[in-house]
C-alpha positions, 0 to 999 in steps of 0.5 A: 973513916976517911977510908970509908968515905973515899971508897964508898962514894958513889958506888954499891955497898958489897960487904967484903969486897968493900971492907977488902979495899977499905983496909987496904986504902987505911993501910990496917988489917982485917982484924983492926977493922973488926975490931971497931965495927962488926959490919960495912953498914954498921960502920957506914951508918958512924960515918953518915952520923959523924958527917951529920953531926959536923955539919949540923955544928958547923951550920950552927956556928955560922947562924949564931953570927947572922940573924935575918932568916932570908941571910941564914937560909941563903948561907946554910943553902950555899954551905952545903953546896960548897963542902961538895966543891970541896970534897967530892968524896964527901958530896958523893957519899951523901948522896949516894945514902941520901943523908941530906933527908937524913938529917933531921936538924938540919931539915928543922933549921931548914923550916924554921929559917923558912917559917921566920922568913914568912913572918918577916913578910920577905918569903911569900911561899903557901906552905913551908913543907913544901917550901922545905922540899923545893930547897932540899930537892935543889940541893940534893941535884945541884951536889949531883951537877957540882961532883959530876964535874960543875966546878964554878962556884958561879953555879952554886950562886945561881942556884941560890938565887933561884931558890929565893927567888922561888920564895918570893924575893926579887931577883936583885934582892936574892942576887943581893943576899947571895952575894951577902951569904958568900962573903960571910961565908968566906969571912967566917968559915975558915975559923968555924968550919974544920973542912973549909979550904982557902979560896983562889982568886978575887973574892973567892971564886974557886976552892984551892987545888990539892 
């Protein structure tokens, strides 16, 4: 699988071709291939499920700890954002297949978050559908700017930011959750979160190398 998601990032899906570079890069055969999938896409379409089911999980155990909807939205936002910071190869697959529409809980979450943040009176938006797509729409081209090579996690904080105050939130109030949203990340996500690397730097400003 790990093989699968390094080769098949950002690139077309050519059947042999691939499963030739994929074996090769897991160091099996042919056959051992086959022996577990009958084709590229069926193997690809385990991979995304496995990857949605991680991160809806983990997205999970980070909400049981945080119960303002405005914090959840902020953290299941950055959360996304810093996996790619992290593995490039991840955030390139993903959206490459376009999984982030795929997810069906995570798209849920995502407008339940939005719909509590209405009642709490702090979201101040005319739709949550719509809401739901500006958020999902800001991530998919933010994991596009960070693997195309925007390594500051300063980015990803701003994105953030504008997505609440897209919201309705003051600028010092989204600047505020932001910076709320990353210290528990960066305090919770090493326990709950498999795919988390530690971060350099005061406070945490850049994933560790290698």
């Amino acid at each position: 699988m790990q093989s699968i998601l390094s080769v098949c990032s950002g690139r077309k899906l050519t059947g042999s071709t691939v499963i030739e570079e994929v074996v090769r890069h897991a160091g099996v055969s042919r056959g051992t291939f086959y022996t577990y999938f009958d084709s590229l896409d069926e193997a690809v379409i385990q991979l995304a499920f496995e990857l949605a089911e991680e991160m809806t999980a983990g997205i999970g155990a980070l909400d049981d700890v945080i119960n303002d909807p405005v914090l959840r939205t902020a953290v299941g936002f950055q959360t996304f954002l810093m996996r790619a910071l992290m593995d490039a190869n991840w955030g390139a697959f993903i959206i490459h297949l376009d999984l982030l529409d795929e997810n069906a809980l995570v798209a849920t979450g995502v407008r339940g978050n939005i719909r509590r943040g209405i009642e709490a009176g702090e979201f101040n938006v005319e739709s949550v559908d719509t809401a739901a797509d500006l958020l999902m729409g800001a991530k998919h081209e933010a994991i596009r700017r960070i693997i195309a090579g925007q390594h500051d996690p300063a980015f990803i904080h701003s994105m953030t930011s504008m997505v609440l105050r897209a919201f309705g939130l003051s600028s010092w109030k989204a600047d505020k959750i932001v910076a709320e949203a990353y210290a528990l990340l960066c305090r919770e996500a090493p326990a709950k979160l498999g795919w988390w690397q530690p971060i350099d730097g005061p406070g945490g400003d850049a994933p560790a190398k290698g």
